[in-house]
KELO-858725 format. One record per residue (C-alpha): residue in one letter; y, z, x. Coordinates in steps of 0.001 Angstrom, whole numbers, plus 500000, padded with zeros to 6 digits. Layout:
BEGIN
AYZX...
This chain:
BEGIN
X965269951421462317X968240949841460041X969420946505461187X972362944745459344X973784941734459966X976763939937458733X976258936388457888X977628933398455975X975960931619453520X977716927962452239X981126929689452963X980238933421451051X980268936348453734X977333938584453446X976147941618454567X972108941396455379X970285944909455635X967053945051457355X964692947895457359X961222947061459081X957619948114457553X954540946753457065X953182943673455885X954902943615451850X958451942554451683X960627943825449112X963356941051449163X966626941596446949X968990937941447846X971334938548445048X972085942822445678X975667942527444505X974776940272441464X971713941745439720X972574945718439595X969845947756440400X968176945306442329X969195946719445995X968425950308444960X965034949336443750X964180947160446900X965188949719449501X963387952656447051X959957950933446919X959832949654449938X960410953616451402X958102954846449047X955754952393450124X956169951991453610X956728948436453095X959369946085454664X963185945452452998X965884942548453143X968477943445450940X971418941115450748X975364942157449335X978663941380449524X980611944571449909X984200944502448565X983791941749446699X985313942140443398X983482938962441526X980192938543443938X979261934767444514X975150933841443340X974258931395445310X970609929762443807X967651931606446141X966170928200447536X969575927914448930X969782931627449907X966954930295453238X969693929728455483X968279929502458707X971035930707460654X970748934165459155X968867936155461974X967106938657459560X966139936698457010X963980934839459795X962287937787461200X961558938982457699X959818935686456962X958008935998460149X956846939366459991X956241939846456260X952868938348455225X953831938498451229X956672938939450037X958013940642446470X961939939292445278X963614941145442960X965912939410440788X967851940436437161X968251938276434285X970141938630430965X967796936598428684X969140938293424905X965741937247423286X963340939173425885X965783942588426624X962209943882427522X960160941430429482X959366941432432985X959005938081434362X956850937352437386X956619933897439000X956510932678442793X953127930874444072X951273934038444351X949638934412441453X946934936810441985X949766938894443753X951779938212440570X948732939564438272X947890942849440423X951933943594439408X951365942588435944X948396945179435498X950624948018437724X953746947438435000X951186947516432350X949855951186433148X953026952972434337X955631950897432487X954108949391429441X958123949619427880X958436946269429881X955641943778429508X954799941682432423X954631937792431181X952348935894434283X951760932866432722X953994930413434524X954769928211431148X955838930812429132X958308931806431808X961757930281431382X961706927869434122X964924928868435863X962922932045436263X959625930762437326X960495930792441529X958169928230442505X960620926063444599X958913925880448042X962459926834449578X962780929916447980X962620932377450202X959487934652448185X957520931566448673X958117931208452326X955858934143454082X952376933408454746X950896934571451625X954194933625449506X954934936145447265X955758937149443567X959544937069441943X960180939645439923X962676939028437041X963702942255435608X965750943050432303X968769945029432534X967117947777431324X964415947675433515X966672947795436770X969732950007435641X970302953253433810X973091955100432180X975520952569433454X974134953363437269X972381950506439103X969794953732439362X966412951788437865X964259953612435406X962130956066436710X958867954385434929X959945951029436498X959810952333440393X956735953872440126X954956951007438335X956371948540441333X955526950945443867X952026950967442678X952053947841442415X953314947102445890X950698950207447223X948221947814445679X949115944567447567X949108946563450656X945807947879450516X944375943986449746X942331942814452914X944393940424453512X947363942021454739X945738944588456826X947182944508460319X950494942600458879X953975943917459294X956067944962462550X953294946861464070X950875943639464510X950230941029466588X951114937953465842X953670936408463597X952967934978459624X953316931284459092X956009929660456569X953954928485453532X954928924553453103X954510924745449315
């Protein structure tokens, strides 16, 4: 069942889009900003059977980004069940780094989570190499800021930096065929791990914030 919610976030309106799963979140704050983003979130997370908070600003002709540590607003309704409900949680983001058109970054505190992604890009998208370690990451991309929202479920999470070309195609915010399945088996993968069996909407009990 689709939920949306229109909130406001340090004076930008936003539309917040909610559709409940199990216990992996696909989490896309910046949906208007990084094309391709949205559409892969809500794709995966059907394919999957996972969990998705997509955030946009609809009608907006130049969208605001507002940094994702300040994107936790705890007025926003959905954003708090999400965190609740999720146990680990997978934000996709874009950057426009010229020198690595190719590279898939993946940071957040979760970095086993972040390697079981790096092995699922490396068989079904090996166009787009994965880069885990966190010091060769540029460190506006690394998401380890313990407000950021991917670090905030109980397991924290992994934040996926994707290339334009890994996240649009033929001028379409439609991501690359190759790139969806890769995350969704990634995301498959996290699901089946032991530790998020009985997580999600169906369970009992809520997750826990993570304080770092």
């Amino acid at each position: 069942m689709t939920r949306t919610e229109q909130v406001e976030i340090e004076g930008v309106a936003m539309v917040a889009t909610l559709v409940p799963g199990d216990g992996v979140g696909l989490l896309a704050l910046h949906g208007s900003n990084e094309g391709g983003t949205a559409r892969l979130a809500e794709t995966v997370a059907r394919r999957c059977g996972a969990t998705s908070l997509v955030f946009t600003q609809p009608g907006t002709r130049r969208p605001v980004h507002i940094p994702s540590p300040r994107m936790a607003a705890d007025h926003c309704v959905l954003l708090r069940e999400f965190l609740s409900h999720v146990a680990l949680t997978v934000s996709l983001h874009g950057h426009m780094r010229p020198e690595t058109p190719h590279s898939v970054f993946l940071g957040g505190r979760n970095r086993d989570a972040a390697q079981v992604l790096a092995e699922a890009f490396a068989a079904g998208a090996p166009r787009f190499p994965a880069v885990v370690d966190l010091a060769a990451i540029p460190s506006g991309l690394r998401g380890v800021h313990p407000r950021n929202p991917v670090n905030l479920t109980r397991l924290g999470g992994v934040q996926v930096e994707l290339p334009l070309l890994a996240r649009t195609s033929g001028g379409t915010d439609r991501p690359p065929a190759q790139v969806v399945d890769a995350l969704a088996a990634g995301v498959a993968a996290l699901g089946r791990a032991a530790s998020l069996r009985g997580a999600g909407y169906g369970a009992t009990g809520h997750g826990e914030a993570a304080d770092a």
